[in-house]
C-alpha positions, 0 to 999 in steps of 0.5 A, a space after each residue: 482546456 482538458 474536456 471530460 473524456 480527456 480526463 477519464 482517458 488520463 485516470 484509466 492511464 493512470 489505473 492501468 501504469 499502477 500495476 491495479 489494471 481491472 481490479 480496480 473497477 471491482 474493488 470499489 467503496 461502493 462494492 464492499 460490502 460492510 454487513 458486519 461493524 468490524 465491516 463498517 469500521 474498515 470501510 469507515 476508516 479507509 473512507 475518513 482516510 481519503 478525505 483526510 488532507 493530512 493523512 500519510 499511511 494506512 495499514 491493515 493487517 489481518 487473516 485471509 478474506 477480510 477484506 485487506 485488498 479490497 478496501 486498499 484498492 478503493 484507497 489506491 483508486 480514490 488517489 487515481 481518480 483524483 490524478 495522483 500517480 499510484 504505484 502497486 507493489 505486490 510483496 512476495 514478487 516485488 520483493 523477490 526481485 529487488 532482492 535478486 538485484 539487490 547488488 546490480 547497478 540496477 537497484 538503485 533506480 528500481 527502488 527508487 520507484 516505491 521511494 518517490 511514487 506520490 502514493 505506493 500501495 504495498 499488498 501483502 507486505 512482508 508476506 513469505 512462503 509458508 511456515 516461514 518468517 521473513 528474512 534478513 534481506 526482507 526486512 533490510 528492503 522493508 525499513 528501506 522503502 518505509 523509512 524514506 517515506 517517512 522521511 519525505 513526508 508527502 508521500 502516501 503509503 497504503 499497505 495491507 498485511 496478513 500480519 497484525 501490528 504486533 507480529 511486524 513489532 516482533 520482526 523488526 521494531 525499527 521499521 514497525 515504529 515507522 508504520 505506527 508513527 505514519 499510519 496514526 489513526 488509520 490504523 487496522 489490525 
């Protein structure tokens, strides 16, 4: 039998193969703070999230400091906590480097890692240099990892964004209509 600090052992595991290291001890439900409604109705809707069994995604969207990384990284820790294998993908380095391999035997396999993890958080999704839209070859990626999601339906994806819904719909409808379809109710932009 498993005792309790077997446990807590495999959860700081998990935290720290996750790629959310530290942050996820600073980024909790409890440590948001919701002073605002717009507040209370992120944190309301991340937390209903959560203990939704049938829930598959949550987006945010929105300007700097609202809260976006904060509140995902309390989603990705809940599914930490509760043993499932959580993968962080911070957009802009990610992406770089899938698209720099995008042509080496070796995409396949790393790609595979945001297709299959139980639960992929993508931070920043489709976050660019300033001053510029995404390109071709980020939105090919972007519908590749979210359309296999879908596909494979009991998959999590938590995905925060300084674009709204409707800038993403403006980039590529393909993949936007993925998202909205996944997201459905847990929905914030």
């Amino acid at each position: 039998r498993e005792c309790e600090c077997q446990k807590i052992r495999n959860t700081l595991k998990r935290a720290k193969r996750s790629g959310l290291g530290k942050i996820i001890t600073n980024c909790t439900f409890d440590k948001f703070k919701a002073l605002e409604n717009w507040q209370l109705e992120i944190k309301n809707k991340a937390l209903a999230f959560c203990n939704d069994d049938n829930a598959k995604c949550f987006f945010i969207g929105g300007q700097v400091g609202c809260g976006k990384t904060h509140i995902c990284t309390a989603i990705a820790g809940h599914y930490i906590k509760a043993g499932a294998e959580v993968k962080y993908m911070l957009w802009c380095d990610e992406s770089k480097y899938l698209k720099s391999i995008a042509n080496d035997n070796s995409y396949k396999d790393e790609i595979e890692k945001y297709k299959t993890v139980p639960v992929l958080y993508i931070d920043d999704f489709l976050k660019v240099q300033a001053g510029t839209t995404p390109s071709e070859a980020d939105i090919k990626l972007a519908f590749e990892i979210i359309n296999s999601r879908i596909i494979d339906n009991d998959k999590i994806t938590i995905i925060s964004s300084e674009k709204i819904l409707d800038e993403i719909i403006d980039y590529d409808e393909a993949t936007m209509s993925r998202i909205y379809q996944m997201a459905s109710k847990y929905k914030l932009a």
